[in-house]
N, C-alpha and C positions, 0 to 999 in steps of 0.2 A: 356538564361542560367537559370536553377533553382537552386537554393540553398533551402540548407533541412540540420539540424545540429538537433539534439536531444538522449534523451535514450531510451530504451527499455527494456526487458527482455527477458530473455533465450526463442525459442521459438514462442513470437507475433511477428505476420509477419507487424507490424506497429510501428511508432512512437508513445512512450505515453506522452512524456514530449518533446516540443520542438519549434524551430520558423523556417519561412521561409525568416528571415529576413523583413518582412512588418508586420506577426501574427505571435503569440505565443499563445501555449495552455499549459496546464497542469493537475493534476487528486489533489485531495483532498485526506485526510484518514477520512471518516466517523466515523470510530471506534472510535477515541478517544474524550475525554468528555473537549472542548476548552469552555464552559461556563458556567456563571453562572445566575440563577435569582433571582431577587431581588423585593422584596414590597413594594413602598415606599408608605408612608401618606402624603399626601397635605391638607394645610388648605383649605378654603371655596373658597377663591380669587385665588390660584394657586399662591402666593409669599411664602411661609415658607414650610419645609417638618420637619417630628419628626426624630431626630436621639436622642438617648440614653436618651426621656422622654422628650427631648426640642427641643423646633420651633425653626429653624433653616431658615434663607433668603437665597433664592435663588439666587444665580451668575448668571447672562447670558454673555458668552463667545463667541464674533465673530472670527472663525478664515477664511480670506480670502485666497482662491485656486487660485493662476493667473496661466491660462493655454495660452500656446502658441499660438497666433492668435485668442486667445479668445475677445468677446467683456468686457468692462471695464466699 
């Protein structure tokens, strides 16, 4: 038996958004402007960056992903 669940538009003779229950796909809107960039300065060592004229130290933040059946 297959299973097939998703939308479409008036018209496409396919599915654009949807899963077959194991995969799922979907479509993006390129059009819209979702970033921004930015310039940072680092000192010499790679410990301090300049915000508003002053060295400022760098935080390093671990955050750990456990995935299902993953190794540990």
């Amino acid at each position: 038996m297959r299973h097939l669940s998703g939308a479409s538009a008036p018209g496409v003779p396919l599915v654009l958004v949807g899963t077959t229950g194991s995969i799922s796909w979907g479509i993006t809107n390129p059009i819209s402007d979702v970033s921004d960039l930015y310039y940072e300065t680092f000192n010499e060592r790679g410990t301090h960056y300049m915000l508003d004229g002053e060295w400022k130290e760098l935080k390093s933040v671990v955050h750990e992903i456990k995935v299902s059946g993953g190794k540990t």
